[in-house]
C-alpha positions as CSV (number, residue, x, y, z in Angstrom):
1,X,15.0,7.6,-25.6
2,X,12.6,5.1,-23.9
3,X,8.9,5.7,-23.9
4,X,7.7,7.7,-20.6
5,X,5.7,5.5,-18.4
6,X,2.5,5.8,-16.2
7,X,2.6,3.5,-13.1
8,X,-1.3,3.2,-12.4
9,X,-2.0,1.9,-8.8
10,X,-5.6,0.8,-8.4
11,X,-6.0,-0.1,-4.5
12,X,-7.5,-2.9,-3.3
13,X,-8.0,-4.5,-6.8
14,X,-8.1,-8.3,-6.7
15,X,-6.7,-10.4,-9.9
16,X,-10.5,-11.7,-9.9
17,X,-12.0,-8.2,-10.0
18,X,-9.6,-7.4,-12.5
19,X,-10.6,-10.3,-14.9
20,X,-14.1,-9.9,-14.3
21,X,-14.1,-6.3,-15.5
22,X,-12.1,-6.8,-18.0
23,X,-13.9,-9.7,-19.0
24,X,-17.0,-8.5,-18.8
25,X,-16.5,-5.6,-21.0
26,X,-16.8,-3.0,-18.2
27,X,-13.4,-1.6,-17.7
28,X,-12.4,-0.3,-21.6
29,X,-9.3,1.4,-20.3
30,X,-8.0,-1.6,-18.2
31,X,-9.0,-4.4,-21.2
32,X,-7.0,-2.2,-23.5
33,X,-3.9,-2.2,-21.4
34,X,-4.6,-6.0,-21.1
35,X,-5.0,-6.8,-24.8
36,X,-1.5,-4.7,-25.8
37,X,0.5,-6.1,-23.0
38,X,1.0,-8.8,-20.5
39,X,-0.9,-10.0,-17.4
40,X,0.4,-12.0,-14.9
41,X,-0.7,-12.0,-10.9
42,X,2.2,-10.4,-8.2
43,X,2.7,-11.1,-4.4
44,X,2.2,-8.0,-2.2
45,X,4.1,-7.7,1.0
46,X,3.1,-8.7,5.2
47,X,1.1,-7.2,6.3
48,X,-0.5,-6.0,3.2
49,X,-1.8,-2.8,4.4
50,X,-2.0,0.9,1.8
51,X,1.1,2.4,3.7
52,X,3.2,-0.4,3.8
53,X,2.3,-1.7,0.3
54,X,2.8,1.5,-1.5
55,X,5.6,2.4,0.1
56,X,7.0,-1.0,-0.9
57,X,6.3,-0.3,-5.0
58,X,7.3,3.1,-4.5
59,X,10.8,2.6,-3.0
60,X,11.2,-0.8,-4.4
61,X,11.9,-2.4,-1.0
62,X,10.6,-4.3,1.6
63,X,9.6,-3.3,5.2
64,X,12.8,-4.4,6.3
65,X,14.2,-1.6,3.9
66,X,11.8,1.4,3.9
67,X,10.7,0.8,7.8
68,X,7.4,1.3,7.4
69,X,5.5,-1.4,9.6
70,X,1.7,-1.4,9.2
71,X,-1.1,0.5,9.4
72,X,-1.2,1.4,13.0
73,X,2.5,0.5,14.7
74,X,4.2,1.8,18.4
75,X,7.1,4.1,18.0
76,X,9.2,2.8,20.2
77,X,11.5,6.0,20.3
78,X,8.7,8.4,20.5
79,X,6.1,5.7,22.9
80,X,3.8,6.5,21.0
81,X,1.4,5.3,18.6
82,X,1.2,5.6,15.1
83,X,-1.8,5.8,13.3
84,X,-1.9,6.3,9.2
85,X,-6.4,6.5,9.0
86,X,-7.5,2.8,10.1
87,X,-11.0,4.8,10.7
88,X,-11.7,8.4,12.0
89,X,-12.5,6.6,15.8
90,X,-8.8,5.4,15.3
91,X,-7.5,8.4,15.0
92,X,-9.3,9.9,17.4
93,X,-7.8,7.1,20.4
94,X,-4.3,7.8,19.1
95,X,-4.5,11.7,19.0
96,X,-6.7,13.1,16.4
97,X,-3.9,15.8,16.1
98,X,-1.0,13.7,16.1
99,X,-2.7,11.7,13.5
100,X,-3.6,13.6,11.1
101,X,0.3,14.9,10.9
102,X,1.2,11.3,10.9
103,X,0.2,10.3,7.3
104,X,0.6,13.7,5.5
105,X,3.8,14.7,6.8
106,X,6.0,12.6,9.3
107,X,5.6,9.0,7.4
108,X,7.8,10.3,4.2
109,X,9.9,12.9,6.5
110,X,10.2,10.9,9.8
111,X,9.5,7.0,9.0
112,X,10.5,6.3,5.9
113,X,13.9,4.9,6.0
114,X,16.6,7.4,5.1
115,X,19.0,4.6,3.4
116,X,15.7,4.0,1.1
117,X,15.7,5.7,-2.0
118,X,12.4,6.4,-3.4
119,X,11.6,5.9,-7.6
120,X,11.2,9.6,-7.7
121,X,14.4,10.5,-6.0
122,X,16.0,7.8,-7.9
123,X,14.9,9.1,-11.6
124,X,15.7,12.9,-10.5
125,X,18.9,11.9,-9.9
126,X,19.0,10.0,-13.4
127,X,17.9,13.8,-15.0
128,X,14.0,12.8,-15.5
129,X,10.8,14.6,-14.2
130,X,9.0,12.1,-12.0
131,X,5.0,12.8,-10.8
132,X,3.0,11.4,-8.3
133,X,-0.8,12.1,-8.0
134,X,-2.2,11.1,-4.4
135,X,0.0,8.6,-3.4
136,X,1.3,8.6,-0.3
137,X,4.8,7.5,-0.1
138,X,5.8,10.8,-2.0
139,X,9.3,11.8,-0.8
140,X,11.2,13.8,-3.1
141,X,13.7,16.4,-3.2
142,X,11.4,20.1,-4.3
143,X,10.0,22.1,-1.1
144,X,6.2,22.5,-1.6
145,X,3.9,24.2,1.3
146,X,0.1,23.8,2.1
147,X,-2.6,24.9,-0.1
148,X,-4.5,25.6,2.7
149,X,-3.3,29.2,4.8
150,X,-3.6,27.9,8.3
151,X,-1.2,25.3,7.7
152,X,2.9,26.3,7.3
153,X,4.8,23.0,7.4
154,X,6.4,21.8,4.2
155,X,6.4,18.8,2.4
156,X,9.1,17.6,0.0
157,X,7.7,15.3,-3.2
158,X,8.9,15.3,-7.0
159,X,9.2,17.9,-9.4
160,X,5.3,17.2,-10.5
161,X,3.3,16.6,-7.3
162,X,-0.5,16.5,-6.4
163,X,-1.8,15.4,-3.0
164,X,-5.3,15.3,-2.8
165,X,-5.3,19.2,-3.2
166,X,-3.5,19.5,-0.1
167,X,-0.5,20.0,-2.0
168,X,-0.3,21.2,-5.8
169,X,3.0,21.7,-7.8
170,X,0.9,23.2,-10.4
171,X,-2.7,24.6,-10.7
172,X,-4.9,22.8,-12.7
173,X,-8.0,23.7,-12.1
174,X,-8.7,20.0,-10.5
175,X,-12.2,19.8,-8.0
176,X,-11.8,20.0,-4.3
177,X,-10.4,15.9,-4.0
178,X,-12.0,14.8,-0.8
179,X,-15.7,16.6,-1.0
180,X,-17.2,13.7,-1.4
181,X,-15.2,10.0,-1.4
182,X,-17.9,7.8,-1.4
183,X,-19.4,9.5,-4.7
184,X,-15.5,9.3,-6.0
185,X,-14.4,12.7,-5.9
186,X,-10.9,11.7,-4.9
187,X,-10.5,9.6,-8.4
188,X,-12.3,12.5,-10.0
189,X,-9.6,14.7,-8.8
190,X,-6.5,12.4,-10.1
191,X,-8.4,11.8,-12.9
192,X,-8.4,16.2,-13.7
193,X,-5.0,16.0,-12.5
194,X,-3.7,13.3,-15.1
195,X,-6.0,14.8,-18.0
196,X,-3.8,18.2,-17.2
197,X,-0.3,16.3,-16.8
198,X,-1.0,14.2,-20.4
199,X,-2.4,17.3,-22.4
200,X,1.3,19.1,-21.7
201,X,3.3,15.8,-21.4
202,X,4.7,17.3,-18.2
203,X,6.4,14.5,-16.7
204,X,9.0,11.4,-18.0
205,X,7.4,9.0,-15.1
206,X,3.9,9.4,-12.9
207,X,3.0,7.3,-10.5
208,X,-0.9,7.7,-10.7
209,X,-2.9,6.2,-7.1
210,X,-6.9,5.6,-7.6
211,X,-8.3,5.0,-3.9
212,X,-12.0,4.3,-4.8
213,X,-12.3,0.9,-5.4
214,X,-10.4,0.0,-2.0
215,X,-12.9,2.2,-0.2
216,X,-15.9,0.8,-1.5
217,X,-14.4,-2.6,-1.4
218,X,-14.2,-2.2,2.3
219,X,-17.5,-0.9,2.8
220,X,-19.3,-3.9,0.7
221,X,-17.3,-5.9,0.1
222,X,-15.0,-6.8,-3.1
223,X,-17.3,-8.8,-5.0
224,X,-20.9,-7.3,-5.3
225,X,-21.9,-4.4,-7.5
226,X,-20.9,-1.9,-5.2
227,X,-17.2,-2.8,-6.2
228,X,-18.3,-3.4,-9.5
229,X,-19.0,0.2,-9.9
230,X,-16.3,1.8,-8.3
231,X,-13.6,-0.4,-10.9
232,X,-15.6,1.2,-13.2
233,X,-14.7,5.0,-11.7
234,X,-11.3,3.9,-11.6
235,X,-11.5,2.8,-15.2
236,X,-13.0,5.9,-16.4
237,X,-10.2,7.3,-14.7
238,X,-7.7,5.7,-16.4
239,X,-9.6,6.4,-19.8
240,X,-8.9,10.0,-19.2
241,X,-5.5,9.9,-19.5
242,X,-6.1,7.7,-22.9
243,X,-8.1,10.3,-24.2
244,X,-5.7,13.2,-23.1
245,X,-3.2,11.8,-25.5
246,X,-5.5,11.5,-28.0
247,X,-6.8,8.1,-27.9
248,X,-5.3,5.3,-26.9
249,X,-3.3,3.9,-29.8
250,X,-2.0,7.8,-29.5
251,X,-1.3,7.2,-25.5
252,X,0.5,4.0,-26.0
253,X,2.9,6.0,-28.7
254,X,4.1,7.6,-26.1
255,X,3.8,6.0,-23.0
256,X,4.7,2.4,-21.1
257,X,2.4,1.8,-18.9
258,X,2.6,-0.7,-15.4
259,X,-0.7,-1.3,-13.7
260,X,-1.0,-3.1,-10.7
261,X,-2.7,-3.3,-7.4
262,X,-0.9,-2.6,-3.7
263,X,-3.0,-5.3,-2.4
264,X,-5.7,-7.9,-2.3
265,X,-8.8,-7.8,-0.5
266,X,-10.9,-10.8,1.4
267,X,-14.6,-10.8,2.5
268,X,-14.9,-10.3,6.3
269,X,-17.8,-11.7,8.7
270,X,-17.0,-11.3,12.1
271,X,-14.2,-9.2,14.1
272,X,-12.3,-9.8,17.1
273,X,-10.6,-7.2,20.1
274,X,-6.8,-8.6,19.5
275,X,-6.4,-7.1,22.9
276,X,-8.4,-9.4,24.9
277,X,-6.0,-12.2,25.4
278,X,-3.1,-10.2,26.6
279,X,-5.5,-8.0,29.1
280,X,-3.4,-8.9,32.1
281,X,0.0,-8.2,30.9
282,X,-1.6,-4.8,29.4
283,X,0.7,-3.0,31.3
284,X,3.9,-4.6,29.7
285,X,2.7,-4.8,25.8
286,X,1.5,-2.6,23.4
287,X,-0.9,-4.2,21.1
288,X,-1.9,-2.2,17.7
289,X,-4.5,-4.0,15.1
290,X,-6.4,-3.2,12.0
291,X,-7.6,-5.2,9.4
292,X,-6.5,-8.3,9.0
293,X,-2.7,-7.9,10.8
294,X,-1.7,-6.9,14.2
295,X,1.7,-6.7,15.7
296,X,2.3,-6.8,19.5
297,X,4.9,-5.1,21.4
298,X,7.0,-5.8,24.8
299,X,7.6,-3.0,26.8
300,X,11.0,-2.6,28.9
301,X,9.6,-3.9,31.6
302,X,7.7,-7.0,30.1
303,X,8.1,-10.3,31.6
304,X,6.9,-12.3,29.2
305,X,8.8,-12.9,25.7
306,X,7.6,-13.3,22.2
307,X,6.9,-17.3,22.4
308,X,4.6,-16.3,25.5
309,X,2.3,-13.9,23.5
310,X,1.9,-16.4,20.7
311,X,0.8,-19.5,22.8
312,X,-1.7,-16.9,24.4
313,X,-2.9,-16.6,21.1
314,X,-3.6,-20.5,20.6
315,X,-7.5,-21.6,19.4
316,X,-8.5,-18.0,19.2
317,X,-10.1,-17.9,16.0
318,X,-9.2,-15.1,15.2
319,X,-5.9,-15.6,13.7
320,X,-4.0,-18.0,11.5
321,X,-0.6,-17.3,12.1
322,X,2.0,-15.5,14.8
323,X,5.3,-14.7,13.7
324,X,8.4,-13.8,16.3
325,X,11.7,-14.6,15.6
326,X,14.4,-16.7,17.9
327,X,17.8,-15.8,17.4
328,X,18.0,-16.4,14.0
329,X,15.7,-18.2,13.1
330,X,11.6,-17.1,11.9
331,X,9.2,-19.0,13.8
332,X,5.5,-19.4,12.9
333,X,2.8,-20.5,15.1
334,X,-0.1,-22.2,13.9
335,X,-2.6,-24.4,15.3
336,X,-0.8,-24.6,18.3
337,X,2.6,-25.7,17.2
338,X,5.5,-23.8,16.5
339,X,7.2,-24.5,13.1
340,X,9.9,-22.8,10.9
341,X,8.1,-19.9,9.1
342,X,9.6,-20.8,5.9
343,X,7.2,-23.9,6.1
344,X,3.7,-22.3,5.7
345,X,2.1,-22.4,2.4
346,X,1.3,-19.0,2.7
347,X,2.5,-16.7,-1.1
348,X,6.1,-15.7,-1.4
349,X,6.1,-16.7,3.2
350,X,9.7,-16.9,3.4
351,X,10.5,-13.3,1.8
352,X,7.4,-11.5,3.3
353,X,7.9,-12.5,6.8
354,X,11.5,-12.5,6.6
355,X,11.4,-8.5,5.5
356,X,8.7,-7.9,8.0
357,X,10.1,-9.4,11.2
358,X,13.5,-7.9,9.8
359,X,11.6,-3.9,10.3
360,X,12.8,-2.3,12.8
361,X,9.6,-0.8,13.6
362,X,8.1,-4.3,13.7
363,X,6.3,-5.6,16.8
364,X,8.2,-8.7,18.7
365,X,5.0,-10.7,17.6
366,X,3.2,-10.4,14.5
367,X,0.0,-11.2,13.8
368,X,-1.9,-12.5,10.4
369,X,-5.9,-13.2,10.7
370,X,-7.9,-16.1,10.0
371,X,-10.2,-16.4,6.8
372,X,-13.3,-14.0,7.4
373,X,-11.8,-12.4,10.4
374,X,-10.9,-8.6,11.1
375,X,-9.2,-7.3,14.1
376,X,-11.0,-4.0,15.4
377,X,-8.7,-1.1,15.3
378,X,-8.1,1.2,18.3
379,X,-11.5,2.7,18.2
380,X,-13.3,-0.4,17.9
381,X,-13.8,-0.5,14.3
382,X,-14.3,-3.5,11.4
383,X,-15.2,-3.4,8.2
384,X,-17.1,-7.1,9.2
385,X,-19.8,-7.4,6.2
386,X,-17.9,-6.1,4.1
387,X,-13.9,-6.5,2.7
388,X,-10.5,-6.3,4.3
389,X,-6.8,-7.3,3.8
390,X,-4.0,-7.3,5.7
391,X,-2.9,-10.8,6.3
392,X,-0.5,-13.3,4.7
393,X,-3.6,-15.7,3.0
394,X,-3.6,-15.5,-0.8
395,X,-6.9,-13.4,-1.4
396,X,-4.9,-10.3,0.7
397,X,-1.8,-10.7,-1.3
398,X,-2.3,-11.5,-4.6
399,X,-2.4,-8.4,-7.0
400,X,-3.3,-7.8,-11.1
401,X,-0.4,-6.6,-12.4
402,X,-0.2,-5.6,-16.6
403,X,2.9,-4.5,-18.1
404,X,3.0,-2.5,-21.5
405,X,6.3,-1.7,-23.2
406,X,8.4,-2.8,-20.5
407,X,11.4,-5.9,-20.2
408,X,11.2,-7.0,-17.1
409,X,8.3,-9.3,-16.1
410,X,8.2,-8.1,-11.8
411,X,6.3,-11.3,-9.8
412,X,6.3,-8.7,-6.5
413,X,5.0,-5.7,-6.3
414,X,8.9,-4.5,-5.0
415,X,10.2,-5.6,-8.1
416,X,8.2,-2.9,-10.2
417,X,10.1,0.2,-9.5
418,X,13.8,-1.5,-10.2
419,X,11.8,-2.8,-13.3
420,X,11.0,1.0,-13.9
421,X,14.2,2.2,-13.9
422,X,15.5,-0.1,-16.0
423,X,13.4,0.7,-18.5
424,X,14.9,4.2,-18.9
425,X,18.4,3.0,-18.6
426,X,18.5,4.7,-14.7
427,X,20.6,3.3,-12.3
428,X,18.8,0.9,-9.4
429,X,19.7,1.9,-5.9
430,X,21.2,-0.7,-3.7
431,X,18.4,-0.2,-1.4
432,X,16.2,-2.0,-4.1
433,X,15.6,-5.5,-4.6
434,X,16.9,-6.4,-8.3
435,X,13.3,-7.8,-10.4
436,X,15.8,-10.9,-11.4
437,X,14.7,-13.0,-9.0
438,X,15.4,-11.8,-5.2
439,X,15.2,-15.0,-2.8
């Protein structure tokens, strides 16, 4: 019997962060990992945004599979917008109830793709005990309701689940998660969880999500010392579990161990309304933007096409890149000229577009930023002076990504849960990309 693993997801974590910490001596737990396995640097996916990226390592797929589009994305069935948390203002413009159903519930029971198979399902049906602590591409097969009594509608994870307190498969005794984020109480909470999980070995596979860094990343920035010290949380988080087993020699007896990031992150100084250059075809577009991506969306009645939107978007600084597609071909627009998309020098451009245009919750046009650019979200909000990710440029899509005890080396974040599954002889769904080189 293979060793269980522990898929650590630290969000937001650059490879430079990464190697700085673990360099530096300030992240023990993560320079351990480091020193008894191997490093390399992985390719997110487009847009690189938390919902699509996890989603992506969790079902092993691309957006083209899983269906998850961005942050913020028009329903066209529903004419509606979707909104997963680009900022509480967001929210609040989209439908501050509909919103906060959105990322809780409907984006595992109503967006994820049904024909993709998540890691969890996948091991469950391989006889294994999957667990996943605050991440939120969760779907599973076991029924689980509210913690809290006003709320009645059910959720469906793995056999071990934890979401932010929301929903607990077990008690543990963890702290209220979200009483205070920006102190780290929702790593705090993981961390109680995983000490609980590791003490009983109560699970063949968890997939373990620390938010902190990300958060703080985006308030200051990923470089200063404000990062700095929320790797560190996430560290000590990850030390927990070490010390749960005993030590870490005594962890690594027993567990593989895959640590990664979903994304990059990128230093943003100014921000920009993607909405003002298509203000007088409002009525037959939808445009939705945070971040660093945007997509924009004809309505029935539009008049103009996809080629139309992206000249409109030529010399605003703003952006780097449009992508639309043309029969069958992928066509990127920069600096004014159109060229095939498989041209731009852009990490991994030809798979990540290709998989993004290829989502059938995709806008016509997408829409990648320019260096130290943000597009305001639908209640005006930026994280300029501080960091943010989204686009296709190397600083959003590059991750850290150590592997301990495992075969396959994965290069894309997708490639980690076939990778997984191989490792305890499971069968890979044909919704995943195979981790032996996927074109």
């Amino acid at each position: 019997m293979p060793r269980k693993l522990v898929l650590v997801v630290v969000d937001g974590m650059t490879p430079a962060a990464f190697e700085r910490a673990v360099e530096g001596g300030r992240a023990p737990a993560m320079s351990f990992l480091a020193e008894h396995g191997d490093y390399r640097q992985a390719t997110s996916v487009f847009p690189s945004l938390t919902p699509v990226c996890l989603t992506s390592i969790a079902t092993g797929a691309g957006p083209a599979v899983h269906h998850i589009p961005s942050l913020v994305w028009w329903n066209r069935q529903e004419r509606r917008v979707v909104e997963y948390g680009s900022s509480f203002a967001a929210l609040r413009a989209a439908g501050l109830s509909q919103s906060i159903l959105d990322p809780i519930f409907n984006m595992n029971a109503r967006h994820l793709a049904a024909g993709a198979t998540t890691i969890y399902e996948a091991l469950e049906d391989a006889g294994l005990v999957a667990g996943a602590v605050n991440i939120t591409c969760y779907r599973g097969r076991h029924r689980y309701l509210p913690t809290l009594p006003a709320m009645h509608r059910p959720a469906y994870g793995p056999p071990r689940f934890f979401f932010y307190g929301l929903f607990e498969s077990d008690r543990t005794g963890a702290p209220f998660a979200v009483r205070s984020r920006r102190a780290g109480s929702v790593d705090a909470y993981a961390a109680a969880v995983g000490r609980w999980l590791v003490t009983r070995d109560g699970f063949d596979f968890l997939a373990y999500y620390l938010s902190g860094y990300d958060f703080a990343s985006h308030a200051a920035g990923p470089d200063g010392e404000v990062a700095a010290h929320a790797l560190e949380q996430a560290d000590a988080a990850i030390w927990t579990l070490l010390e749960a087993a005993g030590g870490p020699d005594e962890f690594l007896e027993r567990y593989a161990v895959v640590l990664l990031s979903d994304h990059g992150q990128t230093a943003v100084g100014r921000a920009a309304r993607l909405e003002e250059p298509f203000a007088d075809v409002a009525d037959q577009v939808v445009v939705t933007a945070s971040n660093r991506a945007g997509q924009v969306y004809l309505r029935p009645n539009a008049r103009v096409d996809a080629g139309d939107l992206a000249r409109r978007l030529d010399g605003y600084s703003a952006v780097d890149v449009t992508l639309r597609r043309e029969d069958d071909q992928m066509i990127a627009r920069k600096d004014g000229a159109d060229a095939p998309a498989e041209k731009l020098d852009h990490p991994d451009a030809a798979w990540r577009i290709g998989s993004a245009l290829a989502n059938p919750n995709a806008g016509e046009l997408l829409v990648s930023a320019a260096e130290g650019w943000e597009l305001t979200d639908l209640g005006g909000r930026h994280h300029a002076g501080g960091g943010s990710h989204g686009s296709l440029v190397a600083a959003d899509s590059i991750v850290p990504l150590v592997t301990v005890g495992l075969r396959a080396e994965p290069r894309r974040i997708t490639e980690v849960a076939p990778a997984i599954l191989e490792h305890f002889g499971a069968a890979v769904p044909e919704s995943m990309e195979a981790f032996a080189g996927v074109g």
